[in-house]
C-alpha positions as CSV (number, residue, x, y, z in Angstrom):
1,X,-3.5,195.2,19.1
2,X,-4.8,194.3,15.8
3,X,-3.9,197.2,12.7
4,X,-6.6,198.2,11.3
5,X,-5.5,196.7,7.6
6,X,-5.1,193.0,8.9
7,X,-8.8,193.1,10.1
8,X,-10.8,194.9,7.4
9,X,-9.9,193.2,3.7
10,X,-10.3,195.5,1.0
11,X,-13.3,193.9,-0.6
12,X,-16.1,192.9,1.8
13,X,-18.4,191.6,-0.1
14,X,-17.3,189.0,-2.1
15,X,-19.5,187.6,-4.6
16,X,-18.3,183.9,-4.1
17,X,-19.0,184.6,0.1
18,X,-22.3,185.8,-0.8
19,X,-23.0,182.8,-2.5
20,X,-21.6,180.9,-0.6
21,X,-23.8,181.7,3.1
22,X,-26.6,181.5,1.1
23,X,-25.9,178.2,0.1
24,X,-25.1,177.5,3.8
25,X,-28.5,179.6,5.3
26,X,-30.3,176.8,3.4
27,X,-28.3,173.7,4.2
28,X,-28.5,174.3,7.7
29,X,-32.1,175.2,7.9
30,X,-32.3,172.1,5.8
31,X,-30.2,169.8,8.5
32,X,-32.8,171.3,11.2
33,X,-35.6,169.8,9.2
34,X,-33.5,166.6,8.9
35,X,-34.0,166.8,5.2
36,X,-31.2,164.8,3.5
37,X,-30.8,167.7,0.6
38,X,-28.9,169.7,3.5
39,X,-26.1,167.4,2.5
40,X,-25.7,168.5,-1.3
41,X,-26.6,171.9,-0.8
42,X,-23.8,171.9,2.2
43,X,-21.5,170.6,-0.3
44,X,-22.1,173.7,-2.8
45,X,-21.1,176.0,0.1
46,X,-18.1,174.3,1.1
47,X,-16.7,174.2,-2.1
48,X,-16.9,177.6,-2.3
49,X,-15.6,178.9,1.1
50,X,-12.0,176.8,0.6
51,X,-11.6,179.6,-1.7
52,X,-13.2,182.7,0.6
53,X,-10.8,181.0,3.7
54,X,-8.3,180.5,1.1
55,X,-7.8,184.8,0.5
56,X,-8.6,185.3,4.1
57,X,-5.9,183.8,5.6
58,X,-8.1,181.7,7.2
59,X,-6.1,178.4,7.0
60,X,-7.7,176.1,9.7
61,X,-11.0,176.8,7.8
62,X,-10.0,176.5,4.2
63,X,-8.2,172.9,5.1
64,X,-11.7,172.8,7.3
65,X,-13.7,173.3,3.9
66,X,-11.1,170.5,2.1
67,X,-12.0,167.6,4.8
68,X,-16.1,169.0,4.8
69,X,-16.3,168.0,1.1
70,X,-16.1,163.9,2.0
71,X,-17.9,164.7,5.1
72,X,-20.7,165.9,3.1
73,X,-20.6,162.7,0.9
74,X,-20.5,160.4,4.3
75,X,-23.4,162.1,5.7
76,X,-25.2,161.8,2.6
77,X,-25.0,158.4,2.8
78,X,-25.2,157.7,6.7
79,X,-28.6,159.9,6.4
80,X,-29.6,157.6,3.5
81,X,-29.0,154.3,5.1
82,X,-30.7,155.6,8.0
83,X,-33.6,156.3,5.9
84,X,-33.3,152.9,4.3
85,X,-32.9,151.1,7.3
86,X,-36.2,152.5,9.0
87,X,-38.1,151.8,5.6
88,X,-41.4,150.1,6.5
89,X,-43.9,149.7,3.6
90,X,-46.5,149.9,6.1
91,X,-46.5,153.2,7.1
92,X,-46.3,155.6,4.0
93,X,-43.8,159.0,5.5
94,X,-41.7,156.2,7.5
95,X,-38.5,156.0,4.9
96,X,-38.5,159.7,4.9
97,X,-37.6,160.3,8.6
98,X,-34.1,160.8,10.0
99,X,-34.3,159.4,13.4
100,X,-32.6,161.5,16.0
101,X,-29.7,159.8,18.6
102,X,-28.2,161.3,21.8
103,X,-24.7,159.8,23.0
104,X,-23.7,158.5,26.3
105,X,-22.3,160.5,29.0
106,X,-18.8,158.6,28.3
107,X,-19.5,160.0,24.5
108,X,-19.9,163.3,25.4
109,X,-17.0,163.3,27.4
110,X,-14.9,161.5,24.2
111,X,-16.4,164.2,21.8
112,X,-15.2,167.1,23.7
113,X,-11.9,165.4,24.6
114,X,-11.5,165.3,20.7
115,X,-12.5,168.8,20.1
116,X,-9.7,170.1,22.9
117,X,-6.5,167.8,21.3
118,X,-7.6,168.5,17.6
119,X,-8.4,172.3,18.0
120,X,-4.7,172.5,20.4
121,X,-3.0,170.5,17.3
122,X,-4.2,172.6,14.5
123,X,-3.4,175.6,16.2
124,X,0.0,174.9,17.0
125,X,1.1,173.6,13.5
126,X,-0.5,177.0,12.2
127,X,1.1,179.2,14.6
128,X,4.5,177.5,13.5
129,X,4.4,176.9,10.0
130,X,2.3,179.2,8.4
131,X,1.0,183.4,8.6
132,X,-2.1,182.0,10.0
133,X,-4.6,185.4,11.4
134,X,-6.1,184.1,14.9
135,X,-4.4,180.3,14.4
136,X,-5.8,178.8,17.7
137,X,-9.2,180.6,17.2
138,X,-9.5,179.8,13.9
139,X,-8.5,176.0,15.2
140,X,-10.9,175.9,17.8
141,X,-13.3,176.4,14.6
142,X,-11.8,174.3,12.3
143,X,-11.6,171.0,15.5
144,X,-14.5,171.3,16.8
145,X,-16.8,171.8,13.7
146,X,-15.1,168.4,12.4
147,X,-16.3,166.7,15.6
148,X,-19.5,168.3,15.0
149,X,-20.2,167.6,11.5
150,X,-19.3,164.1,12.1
151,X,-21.8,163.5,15.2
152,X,-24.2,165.4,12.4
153,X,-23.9,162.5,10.3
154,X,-24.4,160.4,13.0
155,X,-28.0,161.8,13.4
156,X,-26.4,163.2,17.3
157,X,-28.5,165.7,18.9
158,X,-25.2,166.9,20.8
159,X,-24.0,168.5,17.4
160,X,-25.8,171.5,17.7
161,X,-24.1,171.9,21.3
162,X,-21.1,171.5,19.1
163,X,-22.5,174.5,16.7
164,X,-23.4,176.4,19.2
165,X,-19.7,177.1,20.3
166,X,-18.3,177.2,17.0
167,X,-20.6,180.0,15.8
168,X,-19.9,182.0,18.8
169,X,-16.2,181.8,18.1
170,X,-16.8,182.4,14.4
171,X,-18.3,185.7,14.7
172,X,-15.7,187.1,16.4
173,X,-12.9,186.0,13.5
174,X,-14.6,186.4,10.9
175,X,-15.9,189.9,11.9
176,X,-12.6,190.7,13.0
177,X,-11.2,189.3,9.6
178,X,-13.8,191.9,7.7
179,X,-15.5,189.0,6.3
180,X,-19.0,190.6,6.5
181,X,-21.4,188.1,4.5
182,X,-19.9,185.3,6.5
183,X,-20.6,187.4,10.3
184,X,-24.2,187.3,9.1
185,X,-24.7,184.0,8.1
186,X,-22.8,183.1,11.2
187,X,-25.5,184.9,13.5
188,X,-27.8,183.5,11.6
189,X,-26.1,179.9,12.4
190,X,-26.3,180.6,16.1
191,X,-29.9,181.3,16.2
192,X,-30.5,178.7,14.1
193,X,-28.5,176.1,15.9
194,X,-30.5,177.2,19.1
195,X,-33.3,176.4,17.4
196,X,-32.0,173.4,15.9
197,X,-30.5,171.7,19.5
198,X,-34.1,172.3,20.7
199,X,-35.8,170.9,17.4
200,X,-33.4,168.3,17.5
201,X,-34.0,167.4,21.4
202,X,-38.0,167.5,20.9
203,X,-37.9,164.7,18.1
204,X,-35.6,162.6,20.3
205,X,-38.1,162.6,23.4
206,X,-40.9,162.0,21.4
207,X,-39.4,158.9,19.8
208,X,-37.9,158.0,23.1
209,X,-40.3,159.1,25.4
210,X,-37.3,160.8,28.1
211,X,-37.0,164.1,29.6
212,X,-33.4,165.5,29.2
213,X,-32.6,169.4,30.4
214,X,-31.0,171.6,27.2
């Protein structure tokens, strides 16, 4: 049983967390319109929760945060040459629009194979070497949101799948962890990555023209 002074901090509301989900509330409903400025304005809130993750003994997440920053950079520019790539002088909005990809089954399977070792890794080596609150918990966050954010930048409609289970998880530490701003922009981020998987999954049969079940 958790003591009641390891879950609540002593100063909820943090000004840099406040900042900080607000940056994120934006970025994501940015990445839902497949607008490319989710990628800088992601890259505001990142910076700022290595240091939020940092006090909360949130270690997973902070080194999370550390490995986001070049992720945000790569998905810039996968997003751009996307854009570029799709360019056609012809038709006026055409450079403007992210195209939406699904993987293979054998994908899928390799994503979540990835998400399992990565998440088991992390929170083993925090469980050993540091004073790590929730290490495999916060793992399981810190894995699978990598795998995520990189299928993200791959324009994969199986990253909000990815999201989804992450912000489930998320509430739960980071509520427990008295990190209050962050809760709420993490419910936020589970409605909105609802919304997003099915946004997301209605571009991708348009341009495809295939029925797939959510």
């Amino acid at each position: 049983m958790l003591q009641v002074s390891q879950i609540e901090r002593e100063d909820p509301l943090n000004i840099v967390e406040i900042v900080a989900s607000i940056f994120g509330f934006f970025a994501v409903a940015l990445t839902i319109l497949r607008n490319p400025w989710c990628w800088p304005i992601g890259l505001v809130q990142v910076v700022l929760y290595i240091s939020v993750f940092y006090e909360a003994k949130l270690y997973s997440d902070m080194l999370l945060h550390i490995v986001f920053v070049g992720l945000q950079f790569y998905g810039w520019g996968q997003w751009y040459q996307s854009q570029e790539h799709r360019s056609d002088p012809t038709v006026e909005h055409a450079s403007r629009e992210i195209r939406v990809e699904c993987l293979s089954l054998r994908g899928s399977l390799a994503a979540i194979s990835v998400c399992l070792v990565l998440s088991g890794f992390i929170g083993m080596s925090m469980r050993m070497f540091t004073d790590a609150a929730w290490p495999f918990a916060d793992a399981f966050i810190a894995g699978t949101s990598l795998v995520a954010q990189w299928l993200l930048a791959k324009r994969k409609l199986e990253s909000w799948y990815l999201w989804i289970a992450v912000d489930i998880v998320a509430i739960v530490v980071f509520s427990a962890k008295g990190l209050i701003p962050t809760t709420c922009l993490y419910v936020l981020f589970l409605i909105m990555s609802i919304f997003g998987a099915i946004e997301w999954h209605r571009k991708w049969r348009a341009t495809t023209g295939t029925a797939m079940l959510l």
